[in-house]
Legacy VTK file of the C-alpha trace (Angstrom):
# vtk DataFile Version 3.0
C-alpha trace
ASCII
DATASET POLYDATA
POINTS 280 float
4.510 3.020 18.787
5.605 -0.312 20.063
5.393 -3.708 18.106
2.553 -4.581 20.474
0.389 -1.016 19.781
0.574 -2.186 15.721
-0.674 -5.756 16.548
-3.498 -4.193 18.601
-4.591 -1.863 15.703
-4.520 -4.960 13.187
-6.546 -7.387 15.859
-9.200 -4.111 16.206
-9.484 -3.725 12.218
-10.125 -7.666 12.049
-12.542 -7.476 15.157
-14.583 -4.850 13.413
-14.786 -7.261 10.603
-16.037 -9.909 12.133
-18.819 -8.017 13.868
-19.370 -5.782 10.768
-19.388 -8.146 7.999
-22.347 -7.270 5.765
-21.766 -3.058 6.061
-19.366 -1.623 4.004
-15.806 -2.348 4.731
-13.718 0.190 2.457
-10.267 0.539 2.715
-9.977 3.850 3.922
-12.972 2.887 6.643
-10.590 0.466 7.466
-7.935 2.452 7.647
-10.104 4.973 9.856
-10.719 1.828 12.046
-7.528 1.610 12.735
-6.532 5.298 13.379
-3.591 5.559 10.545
-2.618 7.439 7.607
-4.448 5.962 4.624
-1.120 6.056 2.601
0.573 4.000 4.875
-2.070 1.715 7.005
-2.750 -0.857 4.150
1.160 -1.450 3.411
1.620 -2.264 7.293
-1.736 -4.521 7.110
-0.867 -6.467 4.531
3.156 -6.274 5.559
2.375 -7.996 9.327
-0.220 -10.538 8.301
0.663 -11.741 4.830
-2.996 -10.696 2.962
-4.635 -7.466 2.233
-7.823 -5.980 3.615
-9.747 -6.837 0.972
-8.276 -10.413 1.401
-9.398 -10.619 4.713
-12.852 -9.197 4.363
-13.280 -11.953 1.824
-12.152 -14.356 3.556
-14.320 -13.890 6.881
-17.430 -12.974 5.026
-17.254 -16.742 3.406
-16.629 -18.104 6.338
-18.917 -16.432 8.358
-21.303 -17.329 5.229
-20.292 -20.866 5.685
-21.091 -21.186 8.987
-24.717 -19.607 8.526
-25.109 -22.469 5.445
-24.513 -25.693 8.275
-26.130 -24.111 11.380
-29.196 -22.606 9.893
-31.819 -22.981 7.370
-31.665 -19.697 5.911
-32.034 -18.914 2.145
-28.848 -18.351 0.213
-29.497 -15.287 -0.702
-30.372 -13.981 2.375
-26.958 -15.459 3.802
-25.328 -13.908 1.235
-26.692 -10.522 1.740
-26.133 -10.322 5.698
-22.328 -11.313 4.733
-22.110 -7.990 2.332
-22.724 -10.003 -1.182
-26.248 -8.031 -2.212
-25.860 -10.012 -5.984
-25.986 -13.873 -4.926
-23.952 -14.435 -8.613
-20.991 -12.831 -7.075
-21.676 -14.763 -3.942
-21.870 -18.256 -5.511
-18.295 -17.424 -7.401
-16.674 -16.160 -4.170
-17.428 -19.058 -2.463
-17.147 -21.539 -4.780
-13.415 -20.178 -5.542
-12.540 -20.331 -1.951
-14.099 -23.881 -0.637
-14.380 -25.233 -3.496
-17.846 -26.496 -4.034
-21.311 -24.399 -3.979
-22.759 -22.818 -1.609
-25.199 -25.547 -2.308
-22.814 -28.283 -2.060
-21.160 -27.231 1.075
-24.851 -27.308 2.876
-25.242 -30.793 2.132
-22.014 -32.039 2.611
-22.523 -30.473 6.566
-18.932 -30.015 7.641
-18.072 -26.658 9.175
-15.734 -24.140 7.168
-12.198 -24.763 7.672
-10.025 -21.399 8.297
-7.650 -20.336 6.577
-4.608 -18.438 8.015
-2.381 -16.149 6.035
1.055 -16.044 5.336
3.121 -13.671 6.780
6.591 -12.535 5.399
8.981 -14.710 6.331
12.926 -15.305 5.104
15.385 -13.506 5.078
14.005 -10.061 3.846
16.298 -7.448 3.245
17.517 -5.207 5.929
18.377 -1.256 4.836
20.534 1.371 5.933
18.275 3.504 7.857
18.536 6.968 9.484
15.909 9.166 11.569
15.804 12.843 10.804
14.589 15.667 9.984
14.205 17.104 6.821
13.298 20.867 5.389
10.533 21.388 3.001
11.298 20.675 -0.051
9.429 21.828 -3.564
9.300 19.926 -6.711
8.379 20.142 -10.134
5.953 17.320 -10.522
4.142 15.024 -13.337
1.248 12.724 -12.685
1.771 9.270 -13.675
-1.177 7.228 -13.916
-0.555 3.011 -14.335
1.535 0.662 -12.806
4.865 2.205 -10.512
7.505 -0.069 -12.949
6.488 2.079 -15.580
6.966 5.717 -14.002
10.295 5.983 -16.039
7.895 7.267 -19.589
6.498 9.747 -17.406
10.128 11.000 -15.872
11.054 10.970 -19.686
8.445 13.604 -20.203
8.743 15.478 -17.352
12.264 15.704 -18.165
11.333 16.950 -22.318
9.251 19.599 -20.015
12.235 20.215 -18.100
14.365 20.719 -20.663
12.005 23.014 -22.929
11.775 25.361 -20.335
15.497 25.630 -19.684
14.539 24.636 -16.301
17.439 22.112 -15.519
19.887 24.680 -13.968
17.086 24.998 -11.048
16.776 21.033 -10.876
18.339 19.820 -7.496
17.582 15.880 -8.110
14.673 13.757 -9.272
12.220 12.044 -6.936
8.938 10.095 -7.063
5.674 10.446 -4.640
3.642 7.030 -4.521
-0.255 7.605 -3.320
-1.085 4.304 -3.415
-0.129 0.801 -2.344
-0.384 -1.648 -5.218
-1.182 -4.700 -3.069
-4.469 -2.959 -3.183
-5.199 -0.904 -5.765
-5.771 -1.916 -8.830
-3.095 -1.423 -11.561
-4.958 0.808 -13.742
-5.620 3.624 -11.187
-2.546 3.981 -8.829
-1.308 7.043 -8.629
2.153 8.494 -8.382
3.912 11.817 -9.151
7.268 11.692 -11.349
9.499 15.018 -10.061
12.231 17.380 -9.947
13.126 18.829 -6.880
13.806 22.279 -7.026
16.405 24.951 -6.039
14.990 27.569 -3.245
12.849 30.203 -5.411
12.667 28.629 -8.198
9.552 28.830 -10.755
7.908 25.775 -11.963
7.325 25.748 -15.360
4.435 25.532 -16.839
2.326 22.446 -17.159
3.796 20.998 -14.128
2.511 20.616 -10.551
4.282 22.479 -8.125
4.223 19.808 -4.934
5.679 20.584 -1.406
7.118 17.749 0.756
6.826 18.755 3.949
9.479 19.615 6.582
9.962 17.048 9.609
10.656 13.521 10.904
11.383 11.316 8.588
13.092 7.704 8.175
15.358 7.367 5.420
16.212 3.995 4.038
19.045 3.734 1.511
18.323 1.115 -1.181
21.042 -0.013 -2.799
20.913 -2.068 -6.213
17.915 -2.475 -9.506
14.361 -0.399 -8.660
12.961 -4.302 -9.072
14.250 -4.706 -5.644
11.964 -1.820 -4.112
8.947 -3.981 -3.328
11.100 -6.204 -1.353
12.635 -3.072 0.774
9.193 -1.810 1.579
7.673 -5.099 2.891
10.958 -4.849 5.477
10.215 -1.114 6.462
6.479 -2.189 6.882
6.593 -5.544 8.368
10.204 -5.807 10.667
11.130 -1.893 11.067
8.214 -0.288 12.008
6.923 -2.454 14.220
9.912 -2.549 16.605
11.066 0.758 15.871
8.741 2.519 18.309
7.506 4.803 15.142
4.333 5.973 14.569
3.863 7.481 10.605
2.776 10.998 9.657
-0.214 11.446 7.262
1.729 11.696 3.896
2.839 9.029 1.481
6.325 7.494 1.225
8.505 8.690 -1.212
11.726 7.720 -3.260
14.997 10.540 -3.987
17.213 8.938 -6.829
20.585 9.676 -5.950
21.833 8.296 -9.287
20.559 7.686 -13.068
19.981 4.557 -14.196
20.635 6.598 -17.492
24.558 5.713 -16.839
24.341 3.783 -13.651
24.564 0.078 -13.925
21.847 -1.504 -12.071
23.501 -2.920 -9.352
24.935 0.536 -7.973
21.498 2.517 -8.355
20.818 3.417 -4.881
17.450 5.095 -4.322
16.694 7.022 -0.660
13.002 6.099 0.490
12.040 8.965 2.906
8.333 8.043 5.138
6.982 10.543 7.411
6.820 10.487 10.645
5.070 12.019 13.892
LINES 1 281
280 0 1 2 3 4 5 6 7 8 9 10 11 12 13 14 15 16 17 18 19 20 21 22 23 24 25 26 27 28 29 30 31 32 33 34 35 36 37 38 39 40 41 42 43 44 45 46 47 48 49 50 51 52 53 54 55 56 57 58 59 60 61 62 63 64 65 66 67 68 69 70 71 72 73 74 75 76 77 78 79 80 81 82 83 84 85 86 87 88 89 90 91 92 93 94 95 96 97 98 99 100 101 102 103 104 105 106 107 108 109 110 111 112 113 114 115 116 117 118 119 120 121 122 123 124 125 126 127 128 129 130 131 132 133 134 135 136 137 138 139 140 141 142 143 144 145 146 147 148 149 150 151 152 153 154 155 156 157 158 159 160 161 162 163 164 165 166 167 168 169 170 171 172 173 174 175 176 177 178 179 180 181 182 183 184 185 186 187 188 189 190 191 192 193 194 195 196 197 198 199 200 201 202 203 204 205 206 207 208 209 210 211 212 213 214 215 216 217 218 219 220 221 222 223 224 225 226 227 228 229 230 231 232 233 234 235 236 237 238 239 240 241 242 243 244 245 246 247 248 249 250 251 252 253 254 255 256 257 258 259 260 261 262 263 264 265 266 267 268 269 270 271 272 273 274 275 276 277 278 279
């Protein structure tokens, strides 16, 4: 998919928006709007204009609200309802946080809502060695870690007391992390990653962990090289310079990270991490 194909399926998610303001507007409806992968759609939103979904609904039912407060007489609460806020409370705070005054206020003062555009990435973000290929199925021994992704290295600690309690470690080919979920949007509390072990061909999982295939195919591969707090940084690059112009179009499963190294007895700086995303 061309540059120009991603633009058009970010323009037709913020044109059904605008003309659907007060419905529901999930993410994944969104993301169904725009005919992508869940897993992937709200990274490359967010990577190409600079705000989430969530973001943007916000900010176009307020203005779309603001406009309704200068060029008609309607009730507040009625505005606020046919913009998607059904509790006017939650209204009044929205709007007041954005324009600053009331949705009182802003009636009288009579000046149209000023628009607000996002930021997109810009700088110097960092570029990644990156190779298209194709990859077997692969099986691994997984653990569910519930929480924020900096903290996934308790849960490897326990998948790795399971590991070793099963004498399961001759069978371990290398450890490697599934991420569900793109923080930018989810809340902290309930993303949702597995910790793994990939596994040698036949072996048996042991018990009380997940046995989780990653599917043969096209995949890119990205080779980060340097601390895991540099990871955010190499996925707004995949999402907002690669993709685009790579002529790409993802595969309906989530990104995922092989850890060539430890940082166990690797210094930080020469960790380097593979992140593998699907493609069609």
């Amino acid at each position: 998919m061309s540059r120009n194909g991603y633009i058009d399926r970010v323009n037709r998610v913020i044109d059904h928006i605008h003309a659907n303001a007060g419905e529901r507007l999930s993410l994944d409806v969104l993301a169904d709007v725009a005919a992508m992968s869940p897993y992937h759609w709200h990274r490359v939103y967010h990577a190409m204009t600079g705000e989430t979904c969530a973001q943007t609904v916000r900010r176009i039912r307020l203005y779309r609200a603001g406009v309704k407060l200068i060029e008609t007489g309607d009730p507040v609460e009625v505005i606020a309802r046919d913009v998607g806020y059904p509790v006017l409370r939650s209204f009044n705070r929205a709007f007041a946080d954005l324009y600053g005054l009331t949705p009182q206020a802003f009636r009288v003062r009579g000046a149209r809502p000023r628009t607000f555009k996002p930021n997109a990435p810009t700088g110097d973000l960092q570029m990644l060695d990156t190779q298209i290929t194709d990859v077997p199925t692969r099986r691994m021994a997984a653990l569910r870690h519930k929480g924020a992704y900096s903290e996934i290295s308790r849960t490897f600690a326990k998948l790795s007391a399971q590991l070793a309690e099963a004498n399961a470690f001759a069978h371990v080919r290398g450890m490697a992390a599934v991420y569900f979920d793109d923080p930018m949007v989810t809340p902290e509390p309930e993303l949702t990653s597995d910790a793994g072990a990939l596994l040698a061909d036949g072996a048996t999982v042991p018990e009380g962990l997940t046995d989780l295939t990653l599917p043969e195919g096209k995949v890119a591969r990205f080779e980060h090289r340097g601390p895991y707090t540099g990871l955010p940084a190499a996925y707004t690059w995949i999402y907002a310079t690669w993709l685009p112009e790579s002529g790409e179009e993802l595969d309906d499963f989530p990104s995922y990270e092989v850890y060539v190294n430890s940082p166990l007895d690797t210094a930080p700086d020469d960790l380097v991490t593979h992140i593998f995303v699907p493609l069609r």
